[in-house]
C-alpha positions as CSV (number, residue, x, y, z in Angstrom):
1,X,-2.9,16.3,10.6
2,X,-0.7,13.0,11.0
3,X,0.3,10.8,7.9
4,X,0.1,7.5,8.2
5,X,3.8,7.0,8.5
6,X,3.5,9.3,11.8
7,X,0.6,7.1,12.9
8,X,2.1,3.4,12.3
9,X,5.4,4.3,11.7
10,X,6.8,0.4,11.2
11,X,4.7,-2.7,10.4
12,X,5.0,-4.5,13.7
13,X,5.0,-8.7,14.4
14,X,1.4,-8.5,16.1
15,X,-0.4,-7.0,12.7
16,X,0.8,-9.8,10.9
17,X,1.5,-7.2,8.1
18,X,-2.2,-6.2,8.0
19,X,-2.6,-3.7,4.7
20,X,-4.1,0.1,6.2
21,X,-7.4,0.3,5.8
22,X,-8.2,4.2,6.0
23,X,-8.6,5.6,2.3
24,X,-5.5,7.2,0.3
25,X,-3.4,5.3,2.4
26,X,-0.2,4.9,0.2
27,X,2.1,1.5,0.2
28,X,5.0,0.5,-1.9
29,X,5.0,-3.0,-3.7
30,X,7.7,-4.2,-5.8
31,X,9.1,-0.6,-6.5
32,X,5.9,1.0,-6.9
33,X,3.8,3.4,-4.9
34,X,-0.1,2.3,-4.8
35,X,-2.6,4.4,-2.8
36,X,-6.1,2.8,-1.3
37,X,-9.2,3.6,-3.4
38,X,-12.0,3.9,-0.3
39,X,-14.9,3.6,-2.4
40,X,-13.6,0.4,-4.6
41,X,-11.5,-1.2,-1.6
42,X,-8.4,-1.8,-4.1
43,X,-5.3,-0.6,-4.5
44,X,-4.2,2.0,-7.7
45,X,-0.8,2.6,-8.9
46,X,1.3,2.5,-12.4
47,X,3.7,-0.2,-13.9
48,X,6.8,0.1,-15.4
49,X,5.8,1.8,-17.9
50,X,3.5,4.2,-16.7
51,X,0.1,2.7,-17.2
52,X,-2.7,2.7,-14.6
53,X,-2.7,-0.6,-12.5
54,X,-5.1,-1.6,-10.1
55,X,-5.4,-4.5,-7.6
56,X,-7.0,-6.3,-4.7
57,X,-5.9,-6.2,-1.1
58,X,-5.3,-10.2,-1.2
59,X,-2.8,-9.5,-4.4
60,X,-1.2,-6.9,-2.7
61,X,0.0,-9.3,0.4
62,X,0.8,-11.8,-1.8
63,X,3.0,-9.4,-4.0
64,X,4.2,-7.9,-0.4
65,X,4.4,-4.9,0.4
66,X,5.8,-2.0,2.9
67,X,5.2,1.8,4.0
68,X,8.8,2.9,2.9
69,X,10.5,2.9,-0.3
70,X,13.3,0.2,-1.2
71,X,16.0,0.6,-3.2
């Protein structure tokens, strides 16, 4: 089985940093790991202090995000 990392390994200039679409699919965002819920098309993570945090797909490009983690 292939992660997505294997699959799309970089965002490239043609997607126009299009989020994934396939469910689970994990992104970072400010720090923060958030993983795609299929069935509610949104994305799930926790804040700084631990608490569940969820938000759209439109958020998430405007917050910015990437498929690695930055320091």
């Amino acid at each position: 089985m292939r992660t997505a990392m294997e699959t799309q390994p970089q965002q490239d200039a043609e997607s126009d940093s299009a989020l994934p679409t396939t469910p689970c699919s994990v992104v970072w965002s400010r720090g923060h790991a958030y993983v795609l819920e299929g069935f509610r098309a949104r994305w799930v993570g926790r804040d700084d202090r631990g608490r569940p945090h969820a938000i759209s797909g439109a958020e998430m490009q405007r917050r910015g995000w990437t498929f690695t983690r930055t320091a």
